[in-house]
MMTF fields as JSON, N, C-alpha, C and O atoms, coordinates in Angstrom:
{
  "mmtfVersion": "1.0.0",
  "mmtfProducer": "UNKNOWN",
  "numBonds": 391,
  "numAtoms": 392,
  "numGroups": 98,
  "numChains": 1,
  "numModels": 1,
  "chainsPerModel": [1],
  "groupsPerChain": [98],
  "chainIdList": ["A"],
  "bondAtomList": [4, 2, 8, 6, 12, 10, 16, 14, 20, 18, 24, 22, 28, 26, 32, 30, 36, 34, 40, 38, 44, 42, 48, 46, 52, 50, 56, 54, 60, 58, 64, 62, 68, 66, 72, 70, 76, 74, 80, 78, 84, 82, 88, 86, 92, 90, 96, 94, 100, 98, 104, 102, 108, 106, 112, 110, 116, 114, 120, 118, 124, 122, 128, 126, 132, 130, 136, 134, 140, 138, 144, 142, 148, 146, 152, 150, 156, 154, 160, 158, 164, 162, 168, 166, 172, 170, 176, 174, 180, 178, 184, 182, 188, 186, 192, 190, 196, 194, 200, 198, 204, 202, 208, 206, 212, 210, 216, 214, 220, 218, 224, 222, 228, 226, 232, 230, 236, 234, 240, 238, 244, 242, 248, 246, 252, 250, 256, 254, 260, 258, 264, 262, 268, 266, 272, 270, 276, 274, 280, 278, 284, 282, 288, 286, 292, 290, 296, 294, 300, 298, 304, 302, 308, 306, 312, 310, 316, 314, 320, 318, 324, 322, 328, 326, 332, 330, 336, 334, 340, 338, 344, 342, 348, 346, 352, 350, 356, 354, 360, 358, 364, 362, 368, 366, 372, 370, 376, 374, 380, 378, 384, 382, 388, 386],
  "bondOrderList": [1, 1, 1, 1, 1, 1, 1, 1, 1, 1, 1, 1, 1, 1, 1, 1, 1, 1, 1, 1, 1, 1, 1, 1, 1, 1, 1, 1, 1, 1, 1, 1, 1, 1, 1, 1, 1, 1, 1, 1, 1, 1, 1, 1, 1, 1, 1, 1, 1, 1, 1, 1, 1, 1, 1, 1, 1, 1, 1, 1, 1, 1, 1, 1, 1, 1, 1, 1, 1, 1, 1, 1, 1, 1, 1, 1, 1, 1, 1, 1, 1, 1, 1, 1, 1, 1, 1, 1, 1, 1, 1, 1, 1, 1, 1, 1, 1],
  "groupList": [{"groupName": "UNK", "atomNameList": ["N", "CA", "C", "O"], "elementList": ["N", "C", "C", "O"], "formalChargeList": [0, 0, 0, 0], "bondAtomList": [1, 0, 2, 1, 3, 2], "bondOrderList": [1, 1, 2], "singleLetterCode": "X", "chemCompType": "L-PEPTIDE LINKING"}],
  "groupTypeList": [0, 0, 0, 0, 0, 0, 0, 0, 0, 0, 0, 0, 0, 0, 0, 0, 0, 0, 0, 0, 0, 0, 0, 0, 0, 0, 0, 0, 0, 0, 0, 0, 0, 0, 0, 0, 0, 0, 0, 0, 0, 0, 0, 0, 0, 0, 0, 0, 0, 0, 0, 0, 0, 0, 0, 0, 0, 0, 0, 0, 0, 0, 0, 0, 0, 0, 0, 0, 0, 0, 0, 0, 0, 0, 0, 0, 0, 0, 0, 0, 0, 0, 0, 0, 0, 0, 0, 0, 0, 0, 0, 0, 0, 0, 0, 0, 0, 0],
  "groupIdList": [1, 2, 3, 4, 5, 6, 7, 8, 9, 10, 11, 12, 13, 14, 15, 16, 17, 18, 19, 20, 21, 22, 23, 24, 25, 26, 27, 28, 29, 30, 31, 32, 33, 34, 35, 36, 37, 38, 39, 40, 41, 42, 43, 44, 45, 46, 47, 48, 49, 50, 51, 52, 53, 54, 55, 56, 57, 58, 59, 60, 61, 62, 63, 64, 65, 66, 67, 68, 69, 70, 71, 72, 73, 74, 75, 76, 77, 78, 79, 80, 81, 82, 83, 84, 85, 86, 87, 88, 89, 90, 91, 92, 93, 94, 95, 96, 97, 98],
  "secStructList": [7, 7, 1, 7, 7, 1, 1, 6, 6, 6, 7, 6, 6, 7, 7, 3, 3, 3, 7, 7, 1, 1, 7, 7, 7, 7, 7, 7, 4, 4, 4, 4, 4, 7, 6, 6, 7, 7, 3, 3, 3, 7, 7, 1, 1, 7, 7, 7, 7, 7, 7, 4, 4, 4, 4, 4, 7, 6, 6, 7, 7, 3, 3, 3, 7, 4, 4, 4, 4, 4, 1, 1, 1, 7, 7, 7, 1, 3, 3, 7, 2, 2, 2, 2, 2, 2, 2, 2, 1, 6, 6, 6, 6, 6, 6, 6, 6, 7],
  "xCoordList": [3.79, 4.19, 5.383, 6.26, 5.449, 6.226, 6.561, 7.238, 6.454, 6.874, 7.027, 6.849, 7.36, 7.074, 5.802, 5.514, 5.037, 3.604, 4.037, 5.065, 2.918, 2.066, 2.346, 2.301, 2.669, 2.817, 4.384, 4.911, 4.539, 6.007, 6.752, 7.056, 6.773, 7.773, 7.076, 7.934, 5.866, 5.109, 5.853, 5.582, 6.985, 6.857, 8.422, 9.447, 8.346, 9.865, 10.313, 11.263, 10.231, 11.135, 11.159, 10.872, 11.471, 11.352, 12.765, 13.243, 13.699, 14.815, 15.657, 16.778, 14.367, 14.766, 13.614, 12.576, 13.977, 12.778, 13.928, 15.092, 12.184, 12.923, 12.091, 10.9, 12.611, 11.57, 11.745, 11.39, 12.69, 13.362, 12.035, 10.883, 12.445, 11.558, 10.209, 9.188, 10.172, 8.634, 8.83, 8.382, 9.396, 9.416, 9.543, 9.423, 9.785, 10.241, 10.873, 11.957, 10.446, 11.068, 11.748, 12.717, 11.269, 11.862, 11.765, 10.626, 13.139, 12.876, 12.547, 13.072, 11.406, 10.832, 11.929, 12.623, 11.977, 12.982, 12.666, 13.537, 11.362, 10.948, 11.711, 11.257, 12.572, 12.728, 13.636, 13.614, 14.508, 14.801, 15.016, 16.083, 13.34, 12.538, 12.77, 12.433, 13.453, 13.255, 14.483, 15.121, 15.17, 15.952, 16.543, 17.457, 16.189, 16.064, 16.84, 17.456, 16.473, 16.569, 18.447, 19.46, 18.02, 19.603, 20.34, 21.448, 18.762, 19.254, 18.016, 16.791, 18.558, 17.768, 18.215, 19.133, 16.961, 17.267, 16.397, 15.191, 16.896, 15.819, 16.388, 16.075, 17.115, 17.766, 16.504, 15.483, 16.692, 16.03, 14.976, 13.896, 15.013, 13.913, 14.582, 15.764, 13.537, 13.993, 14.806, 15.366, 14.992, 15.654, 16.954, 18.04, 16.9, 17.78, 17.956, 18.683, 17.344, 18.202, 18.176, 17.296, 19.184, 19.01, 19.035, 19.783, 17.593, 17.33, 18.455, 18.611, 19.357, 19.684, 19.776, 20.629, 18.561, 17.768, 18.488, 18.408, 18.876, 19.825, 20.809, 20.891, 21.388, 22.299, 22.005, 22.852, 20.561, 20.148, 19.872, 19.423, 20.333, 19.95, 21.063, 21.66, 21.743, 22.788, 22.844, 23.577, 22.358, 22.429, 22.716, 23.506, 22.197, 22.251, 23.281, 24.394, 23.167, 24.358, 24.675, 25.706, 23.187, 23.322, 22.432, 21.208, 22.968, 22.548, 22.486, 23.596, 21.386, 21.865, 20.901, 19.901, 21.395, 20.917, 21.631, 22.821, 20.87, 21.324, 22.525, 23.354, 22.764, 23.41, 25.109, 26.166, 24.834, 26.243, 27.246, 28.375, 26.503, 27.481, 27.68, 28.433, 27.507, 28.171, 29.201, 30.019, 29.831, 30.722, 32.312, 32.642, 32.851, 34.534, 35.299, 35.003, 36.239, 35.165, 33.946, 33.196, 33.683, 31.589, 32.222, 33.275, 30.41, 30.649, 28.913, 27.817, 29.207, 27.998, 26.675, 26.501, 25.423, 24.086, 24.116, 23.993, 24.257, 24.235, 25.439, 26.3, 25.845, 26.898, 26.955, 26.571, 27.563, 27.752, 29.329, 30.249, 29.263, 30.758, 31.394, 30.756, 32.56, 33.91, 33.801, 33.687, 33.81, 33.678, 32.152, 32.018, 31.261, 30.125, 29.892, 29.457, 30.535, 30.342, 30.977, 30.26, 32.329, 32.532, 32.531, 33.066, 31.392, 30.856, 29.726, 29.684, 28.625, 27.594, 28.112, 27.26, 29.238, 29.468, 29.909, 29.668, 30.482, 30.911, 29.863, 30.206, 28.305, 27.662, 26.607, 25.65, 26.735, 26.095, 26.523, 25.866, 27.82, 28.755, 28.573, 29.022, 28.139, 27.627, 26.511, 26.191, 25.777, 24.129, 24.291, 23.146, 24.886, 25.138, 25.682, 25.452, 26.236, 27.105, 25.839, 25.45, 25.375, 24.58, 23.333, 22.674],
  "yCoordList": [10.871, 9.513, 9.178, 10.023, 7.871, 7.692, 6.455, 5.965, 5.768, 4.171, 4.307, 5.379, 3.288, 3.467, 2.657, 1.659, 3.057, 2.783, 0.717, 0.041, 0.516, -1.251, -1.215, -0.236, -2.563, -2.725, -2.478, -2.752, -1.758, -1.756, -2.496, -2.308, -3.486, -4.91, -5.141, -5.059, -5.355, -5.554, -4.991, -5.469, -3.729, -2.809, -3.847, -3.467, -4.534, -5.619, -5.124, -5.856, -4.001, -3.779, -2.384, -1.672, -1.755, -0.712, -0.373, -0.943, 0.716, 1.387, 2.538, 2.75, 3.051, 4.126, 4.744, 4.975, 4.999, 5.212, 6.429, 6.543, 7.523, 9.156, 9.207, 9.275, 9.183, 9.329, 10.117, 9.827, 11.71, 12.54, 13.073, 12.987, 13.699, 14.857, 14.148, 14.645, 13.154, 12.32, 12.117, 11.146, 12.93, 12.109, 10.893, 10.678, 9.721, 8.581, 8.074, 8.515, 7.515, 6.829, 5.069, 4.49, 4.925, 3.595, 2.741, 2.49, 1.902, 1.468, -0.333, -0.897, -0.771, -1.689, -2.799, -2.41, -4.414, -5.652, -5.62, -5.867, -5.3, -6.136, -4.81, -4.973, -3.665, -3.203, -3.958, -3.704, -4.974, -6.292, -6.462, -6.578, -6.502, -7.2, -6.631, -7.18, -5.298, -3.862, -4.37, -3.425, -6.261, -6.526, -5.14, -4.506, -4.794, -4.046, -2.681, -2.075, -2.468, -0.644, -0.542, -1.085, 0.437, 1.02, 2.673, 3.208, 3.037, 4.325, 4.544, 4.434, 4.75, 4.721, 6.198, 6.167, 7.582, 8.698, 8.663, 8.416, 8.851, 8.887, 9.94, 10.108, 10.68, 12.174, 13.369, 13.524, 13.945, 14.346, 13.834, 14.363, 12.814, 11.667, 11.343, 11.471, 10.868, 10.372, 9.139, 9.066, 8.17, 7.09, 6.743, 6.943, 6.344, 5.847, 4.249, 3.696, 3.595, 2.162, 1.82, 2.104, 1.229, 0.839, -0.897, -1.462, -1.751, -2.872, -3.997, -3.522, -5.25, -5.985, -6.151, -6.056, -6.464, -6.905, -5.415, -5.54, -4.651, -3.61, -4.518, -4.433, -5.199, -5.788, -7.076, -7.809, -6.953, -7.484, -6.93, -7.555, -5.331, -4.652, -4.719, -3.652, -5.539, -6.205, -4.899, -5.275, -4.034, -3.403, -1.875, -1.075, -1.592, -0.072, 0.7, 0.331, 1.767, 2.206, 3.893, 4.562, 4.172, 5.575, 5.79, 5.678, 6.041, 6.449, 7.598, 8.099, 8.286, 9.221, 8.907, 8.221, 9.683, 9.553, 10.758, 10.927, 11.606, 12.937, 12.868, 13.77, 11.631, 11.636, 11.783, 12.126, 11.422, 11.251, 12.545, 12.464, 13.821, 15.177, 15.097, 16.044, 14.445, 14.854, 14.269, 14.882, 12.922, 12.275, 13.321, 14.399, 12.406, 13.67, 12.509, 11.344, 12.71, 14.094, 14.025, 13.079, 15.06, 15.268, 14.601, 14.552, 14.05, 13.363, 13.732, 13.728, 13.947, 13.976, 13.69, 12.6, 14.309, 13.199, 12.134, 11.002, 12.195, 11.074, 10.578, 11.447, 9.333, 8.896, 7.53, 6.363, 8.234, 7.706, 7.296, 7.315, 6.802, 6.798, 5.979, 5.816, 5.534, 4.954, 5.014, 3.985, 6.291, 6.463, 5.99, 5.374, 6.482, 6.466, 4.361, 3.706, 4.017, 2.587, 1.99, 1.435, 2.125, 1.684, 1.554, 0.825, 2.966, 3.05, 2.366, 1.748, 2.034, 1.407, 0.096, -0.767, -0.352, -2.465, -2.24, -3.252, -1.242, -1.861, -1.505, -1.801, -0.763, -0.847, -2.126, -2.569, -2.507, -4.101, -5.129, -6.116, -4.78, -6.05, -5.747, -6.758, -4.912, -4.749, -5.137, -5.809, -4.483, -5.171, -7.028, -7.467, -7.628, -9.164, -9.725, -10.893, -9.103, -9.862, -9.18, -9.986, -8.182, -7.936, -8.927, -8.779],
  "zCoordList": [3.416, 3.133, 4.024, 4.2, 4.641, 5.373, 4.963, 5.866, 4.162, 3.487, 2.254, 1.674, 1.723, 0.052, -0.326, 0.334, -1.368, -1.545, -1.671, -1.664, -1.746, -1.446, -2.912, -3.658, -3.217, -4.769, -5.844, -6.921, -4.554, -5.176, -6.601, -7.779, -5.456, -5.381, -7.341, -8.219, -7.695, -8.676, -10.102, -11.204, -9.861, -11.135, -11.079, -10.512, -11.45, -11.789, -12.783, -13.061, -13.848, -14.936, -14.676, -15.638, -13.465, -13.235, -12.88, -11.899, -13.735, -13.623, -12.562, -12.1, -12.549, -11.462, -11.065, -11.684, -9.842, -8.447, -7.861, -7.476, -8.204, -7.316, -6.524, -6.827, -5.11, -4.055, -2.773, -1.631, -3.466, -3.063, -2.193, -2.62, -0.754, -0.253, -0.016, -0.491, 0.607, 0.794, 2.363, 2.973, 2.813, 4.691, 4.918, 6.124, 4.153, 4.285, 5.657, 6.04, 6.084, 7.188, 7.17, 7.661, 6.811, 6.005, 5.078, 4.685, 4.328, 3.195, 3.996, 4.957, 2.995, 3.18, 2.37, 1.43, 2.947, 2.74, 1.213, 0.38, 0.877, -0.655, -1.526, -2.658, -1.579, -2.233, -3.204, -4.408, -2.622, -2.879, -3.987, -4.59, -4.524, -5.491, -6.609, -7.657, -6.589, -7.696, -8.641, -9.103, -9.206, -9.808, -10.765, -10.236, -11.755, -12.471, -12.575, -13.453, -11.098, -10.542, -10.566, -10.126, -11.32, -11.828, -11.153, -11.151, -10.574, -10.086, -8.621, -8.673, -7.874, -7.022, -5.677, -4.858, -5.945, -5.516, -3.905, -3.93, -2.933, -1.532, -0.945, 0.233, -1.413, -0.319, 0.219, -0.452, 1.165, 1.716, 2.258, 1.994, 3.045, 3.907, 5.105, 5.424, 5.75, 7.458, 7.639, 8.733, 6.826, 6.914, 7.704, 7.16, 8.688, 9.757, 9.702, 10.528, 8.814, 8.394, 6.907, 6.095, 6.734, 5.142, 5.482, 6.28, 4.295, 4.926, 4.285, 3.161, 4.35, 3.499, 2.283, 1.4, 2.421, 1.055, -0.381, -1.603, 0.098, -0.852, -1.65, -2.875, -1.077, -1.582, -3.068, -3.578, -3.413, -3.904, -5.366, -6.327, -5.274, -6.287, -7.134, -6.988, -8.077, -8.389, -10.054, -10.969, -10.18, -11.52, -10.571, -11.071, -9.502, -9.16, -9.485, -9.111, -10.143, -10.464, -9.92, -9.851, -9.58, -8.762, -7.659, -7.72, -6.85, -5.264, -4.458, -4.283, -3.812, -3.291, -2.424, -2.639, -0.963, 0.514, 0.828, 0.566, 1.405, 2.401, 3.083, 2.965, 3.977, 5.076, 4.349, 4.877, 3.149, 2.385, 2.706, 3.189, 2.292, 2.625, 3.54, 3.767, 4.609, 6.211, 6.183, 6.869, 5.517, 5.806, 5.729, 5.235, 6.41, 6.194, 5.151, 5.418, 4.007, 3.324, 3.045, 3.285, 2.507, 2.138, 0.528, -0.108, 0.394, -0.822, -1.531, -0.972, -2.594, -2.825, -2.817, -2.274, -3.268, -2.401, -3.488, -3.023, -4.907, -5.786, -6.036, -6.173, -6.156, -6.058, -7.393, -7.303, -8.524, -9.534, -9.698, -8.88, -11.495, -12.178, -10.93, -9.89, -11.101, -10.36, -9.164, -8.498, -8.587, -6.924, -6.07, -5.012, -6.884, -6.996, -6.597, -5.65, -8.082, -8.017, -6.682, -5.849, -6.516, -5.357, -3.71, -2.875, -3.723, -2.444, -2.56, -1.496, -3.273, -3.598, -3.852, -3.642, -4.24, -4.04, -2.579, -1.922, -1.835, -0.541, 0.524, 1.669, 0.346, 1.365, 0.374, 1.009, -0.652, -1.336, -0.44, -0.109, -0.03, 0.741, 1.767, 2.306, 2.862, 3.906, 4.364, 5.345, 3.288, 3.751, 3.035, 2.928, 2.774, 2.775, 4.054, 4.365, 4.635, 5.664, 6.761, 7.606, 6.791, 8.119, 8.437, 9.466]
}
């Protein structure tokens, strides 16, 4: 798998999406659509862009992406609670302005 499946966008009361270890290569604009999604896991995948439309996920409250431990400092792959929250509103506010 290299996308996320067709239909997605459809599961609108859907909370959390684990889509750890799928070779993913990219997340599609309509993930958007996932109002709802409160936790959202993609670590260990190919993903080299994250689309806008992220910024749309106005409830997310946990995140994890691989690339996170590399940062100096390393930070964990899920990124919850306080710290957690405020790295997730300031790449929300990133993908708005991009």
């Amino acid at each position: 798998m290299s996308e996320l499946p067709e239909g997605l966008e459809d599961l609108a009361r859907l909370e959390t999406l684990v889509m750890n270890d799928n070779r993913i290569r990219r997340l599609p604009a309509r993930i958007g659509m996932l109002k709802k999604l409160k936790k959202l896991f993609l670590h260990n995948n190919l993903i080299a862009q994250l689309p806008s439309e992220l910024a749309c996920l106005e409830h997310l409250r946990e995140f994890s992406l691989e690339w996170f431990m590399y940062l100096l400092p390393p930070m964990p792959k899920i990124l919850r609670e306080s710290k957690g929250q405020a790295v997730i509103d300031h790449l929300k506010q990133f993908c708005r302005t991009a």
